[in-house]
C-alpha positions in Angstrom: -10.5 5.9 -3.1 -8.4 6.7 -0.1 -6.5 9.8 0.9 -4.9 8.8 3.7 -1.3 8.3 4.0 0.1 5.0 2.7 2.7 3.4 4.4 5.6 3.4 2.5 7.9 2.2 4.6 11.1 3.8 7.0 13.1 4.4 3.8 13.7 7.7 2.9 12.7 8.3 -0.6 15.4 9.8 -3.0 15.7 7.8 -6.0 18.4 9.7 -8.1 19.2 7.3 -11.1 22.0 8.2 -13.1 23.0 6.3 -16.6 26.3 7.0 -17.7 27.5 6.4 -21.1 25.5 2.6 -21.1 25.8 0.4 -23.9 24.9 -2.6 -25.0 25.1 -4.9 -28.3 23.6 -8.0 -29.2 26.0 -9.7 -31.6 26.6 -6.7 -33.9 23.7 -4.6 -33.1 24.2 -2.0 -30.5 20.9 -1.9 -28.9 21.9 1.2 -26.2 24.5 3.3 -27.7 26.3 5.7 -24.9 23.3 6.7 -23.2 23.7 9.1 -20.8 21.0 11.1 -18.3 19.4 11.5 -15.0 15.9 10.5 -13.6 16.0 13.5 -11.0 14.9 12.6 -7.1 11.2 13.1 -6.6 10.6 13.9 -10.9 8.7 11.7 -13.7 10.7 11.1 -16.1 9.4 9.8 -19.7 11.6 8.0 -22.0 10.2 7.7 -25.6 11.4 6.6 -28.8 10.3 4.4 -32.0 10.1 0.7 -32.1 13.6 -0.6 -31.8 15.3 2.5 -30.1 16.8 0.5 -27.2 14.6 1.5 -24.5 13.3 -1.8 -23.4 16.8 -2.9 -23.6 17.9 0.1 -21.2 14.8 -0.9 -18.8 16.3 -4.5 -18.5 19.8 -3.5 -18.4 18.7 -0.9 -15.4 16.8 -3.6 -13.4 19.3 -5.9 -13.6 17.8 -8.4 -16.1 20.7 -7.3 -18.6 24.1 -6.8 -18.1 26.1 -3.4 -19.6 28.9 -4.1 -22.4 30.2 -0.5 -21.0 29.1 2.6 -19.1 27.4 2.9 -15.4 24.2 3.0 -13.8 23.9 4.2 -10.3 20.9 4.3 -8.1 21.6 7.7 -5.4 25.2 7.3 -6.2 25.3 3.6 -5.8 26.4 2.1 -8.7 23.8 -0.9 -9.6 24.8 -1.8 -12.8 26.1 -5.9 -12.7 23.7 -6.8 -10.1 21.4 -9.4 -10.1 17.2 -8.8 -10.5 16.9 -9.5 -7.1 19.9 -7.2 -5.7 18.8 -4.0 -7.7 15.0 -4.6 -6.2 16.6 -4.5 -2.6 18.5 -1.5 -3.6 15.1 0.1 -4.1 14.3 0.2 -7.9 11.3 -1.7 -8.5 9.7 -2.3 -12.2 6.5 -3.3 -14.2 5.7 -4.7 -16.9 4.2 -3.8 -20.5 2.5 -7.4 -20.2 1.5 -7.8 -16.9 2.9 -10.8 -15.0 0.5 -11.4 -11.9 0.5 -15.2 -10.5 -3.0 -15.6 -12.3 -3.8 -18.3 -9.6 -3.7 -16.3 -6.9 -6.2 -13.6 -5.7 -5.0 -9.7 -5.7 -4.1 -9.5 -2.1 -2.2 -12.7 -2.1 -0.1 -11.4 -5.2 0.7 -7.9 -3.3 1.8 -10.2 0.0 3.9 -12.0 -1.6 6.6 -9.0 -1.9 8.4 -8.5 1.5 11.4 -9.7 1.8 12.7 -12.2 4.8 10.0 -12.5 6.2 10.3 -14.7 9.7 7.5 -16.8 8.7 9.3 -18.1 5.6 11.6 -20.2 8.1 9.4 -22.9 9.2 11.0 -23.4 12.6 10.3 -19.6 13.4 6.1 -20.8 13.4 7.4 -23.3 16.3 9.7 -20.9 18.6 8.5 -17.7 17.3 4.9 -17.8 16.6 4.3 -14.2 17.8 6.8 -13.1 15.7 5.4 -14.1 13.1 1.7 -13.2 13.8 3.1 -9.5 14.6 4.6 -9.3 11.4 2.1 -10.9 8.8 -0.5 -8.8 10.6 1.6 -5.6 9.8 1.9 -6.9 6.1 -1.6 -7.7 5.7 -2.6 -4.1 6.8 0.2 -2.6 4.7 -0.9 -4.4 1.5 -4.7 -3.9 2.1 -3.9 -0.1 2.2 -2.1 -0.3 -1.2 -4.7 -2.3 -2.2 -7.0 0.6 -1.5 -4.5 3.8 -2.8 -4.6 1.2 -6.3 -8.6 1.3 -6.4 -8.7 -2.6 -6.1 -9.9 -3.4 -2.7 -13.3 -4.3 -5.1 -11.2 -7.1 -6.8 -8.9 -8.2 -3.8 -10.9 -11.5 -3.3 -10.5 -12.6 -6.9 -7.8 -13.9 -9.3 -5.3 -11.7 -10.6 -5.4 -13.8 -13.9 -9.1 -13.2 -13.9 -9.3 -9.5 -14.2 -8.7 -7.0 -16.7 -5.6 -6.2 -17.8 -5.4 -2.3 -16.6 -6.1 -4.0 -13.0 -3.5 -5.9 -14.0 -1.0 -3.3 -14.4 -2.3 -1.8 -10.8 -1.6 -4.9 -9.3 2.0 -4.5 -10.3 2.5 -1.2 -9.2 0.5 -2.4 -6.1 3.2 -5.1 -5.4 5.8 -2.7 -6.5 4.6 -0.3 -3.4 4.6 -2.9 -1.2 8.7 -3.4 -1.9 9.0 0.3 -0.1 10.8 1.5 -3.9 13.0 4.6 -4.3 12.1 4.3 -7.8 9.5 2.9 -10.0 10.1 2.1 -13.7 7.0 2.0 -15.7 6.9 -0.3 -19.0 4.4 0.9 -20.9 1.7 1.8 -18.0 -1.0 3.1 -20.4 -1.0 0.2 -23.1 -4.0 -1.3 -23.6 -6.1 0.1 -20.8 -9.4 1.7 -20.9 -9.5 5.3 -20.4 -11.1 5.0 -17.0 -8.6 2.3 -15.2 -5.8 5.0 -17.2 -7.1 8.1 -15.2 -7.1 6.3 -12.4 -3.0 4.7 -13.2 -2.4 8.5 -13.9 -3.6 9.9 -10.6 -1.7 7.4 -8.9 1.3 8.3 -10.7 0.9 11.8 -9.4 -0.5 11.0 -6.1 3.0 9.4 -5.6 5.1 11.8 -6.9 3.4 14.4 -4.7 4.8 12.3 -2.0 8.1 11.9 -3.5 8.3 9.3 -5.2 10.5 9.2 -8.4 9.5 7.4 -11.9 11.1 6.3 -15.1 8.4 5.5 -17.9 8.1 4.1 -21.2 4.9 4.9 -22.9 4.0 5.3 -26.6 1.2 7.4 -25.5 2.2 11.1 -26.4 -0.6 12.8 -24.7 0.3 10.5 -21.4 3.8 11.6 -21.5 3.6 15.1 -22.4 1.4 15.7 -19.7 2.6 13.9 -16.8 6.5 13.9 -17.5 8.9 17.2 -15.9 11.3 15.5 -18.3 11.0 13.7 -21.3 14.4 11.3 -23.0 14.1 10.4 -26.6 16.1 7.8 -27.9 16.2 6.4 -31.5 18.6 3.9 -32.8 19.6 2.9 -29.1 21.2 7.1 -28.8 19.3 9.8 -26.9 18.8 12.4 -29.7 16.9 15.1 -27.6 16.2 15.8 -23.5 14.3 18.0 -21.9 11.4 19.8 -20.7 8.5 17.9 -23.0 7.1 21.4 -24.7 10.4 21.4 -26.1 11.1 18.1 -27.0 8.0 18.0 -29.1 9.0 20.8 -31.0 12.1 19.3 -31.8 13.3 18.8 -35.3 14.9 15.5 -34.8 12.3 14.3 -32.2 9.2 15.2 -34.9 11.6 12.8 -37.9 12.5 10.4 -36.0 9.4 9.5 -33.5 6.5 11.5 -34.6 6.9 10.9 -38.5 7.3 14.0 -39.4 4.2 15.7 -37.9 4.3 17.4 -34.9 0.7 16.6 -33.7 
């Protein structure tokens, strides 16, 4: 698997994402109850709860897919919260998916060159007037998403189908295209569900690889071991409220954290 440096783009990575008292109800259930905390610049942040705590809800309400009743989100002081999908990806916060959502009928590196933004050749008189242009520019984009490709282990599946390979590949094509969208932030749904051990290790050293370089992430996971090892911070949340936060040797040994997640047993 490569070392070298992967292009990530001229952006300067920060990706500071602060929720501010965020709530949202769905008729009379309040899904996200005054939440409030920060995914620090350059950290992993894990955000773990039972079934039902809200923090799918939060996810959609960060990315834009939701709206907020009340309460702010803000990406590096810019507030984000309102936005559409599409505005909040341009702002830099990228997402995946628990279930993977690849274009099945197109092959790995077609899926991860679909992500830029404006490109010129999407204007069809630009291929008349401009054709260097737009050679220049899909060549830079084809050598850009190759080297993901590589950094995400799957130069040995780019030829194929994304809907014909596994489903851990599957989640590495998403953070693959999510890469190629030059992120501040990446929030990760579930990254280790339903992946074998091997294509995990391999999620998880990506995961760090990035961080070493910056890079900031919010994830989800259900996977205790995962979280507690990879996360500087972990966020609990149960019945759409954070009940703990911190550093996660201590919010496994928390009282509230071990009734209300871990079922009593602080394993």
């Amino acid at each position: 698997m490569s070392k070298e440096p992967l292009p990530l783009g001229g952006r300067r990575i920060s990706g500071r994402l602060d929720i501010r008292n965020a709530a949202r109800s769905f008729n009379a259930v309040r899904a996200v109850d005054g939440v409030s905390f920060t995914a620090e610049p350059g950290r992993i942040t894990g955000l773990i709860g039972p079934n039902g705590a809200g923090k799918t809800t939060l996810f959609n309400a960060i990315a834009g897919e939701l709206g907020v009743d009340s309460g702010e989100i803000a990406l590096d002081g810019e507030r984000i919260d309102g936005l559409s999908p599409y505005r909040v990806f341009s702002k830099g916060l990228a997402r995946t998916f628990q279930i993977p959502r690849p274009f099945g009928g197109m092959t790995v590196l077609e899926n991860v060159m679909l992500v830029p933004a404006s490109q010129h050749g999407e204007r069809f008189w630009n291929t008349w007037f401009r054709p260097g242009l737009v050679a220049r520019e899909e060549k830079a984009n084809l050598g850009k998403a190759r080297a993901i490709i590589e950094f995400c282990g799957l130069s040995p599946v780019e030829k194929q189908l994304a809907g014909a390979i596994s489903g851990g590949q599957q989640k590495l094509v998403e953070l693959a295209r999510a890469l190629m969208a030059d992120p501040r932030i990446i929030l990760l749904d579930e990254p280790g569900a339903g992946v074998n051990p091997a294509l995990l290790d391999t999620i998880v050293d990506r995961i760090v690889e990035l961080n070493k370089r910056g890079m900031t992430f919010l994830i989800i996971e259900h996977n205790m071991d995962f979280i507690m090892s990879l996360c500087d911070k972990v966020v609990v949340m149960a019945a759409g409220k954070v009940i703990a936060e911190g550093l996660p040797e201590h919010v496994r040994a928390d009282q509230m954290v071990v009734d209300a997640y871990l079922g009593g047993a602080a394993a």
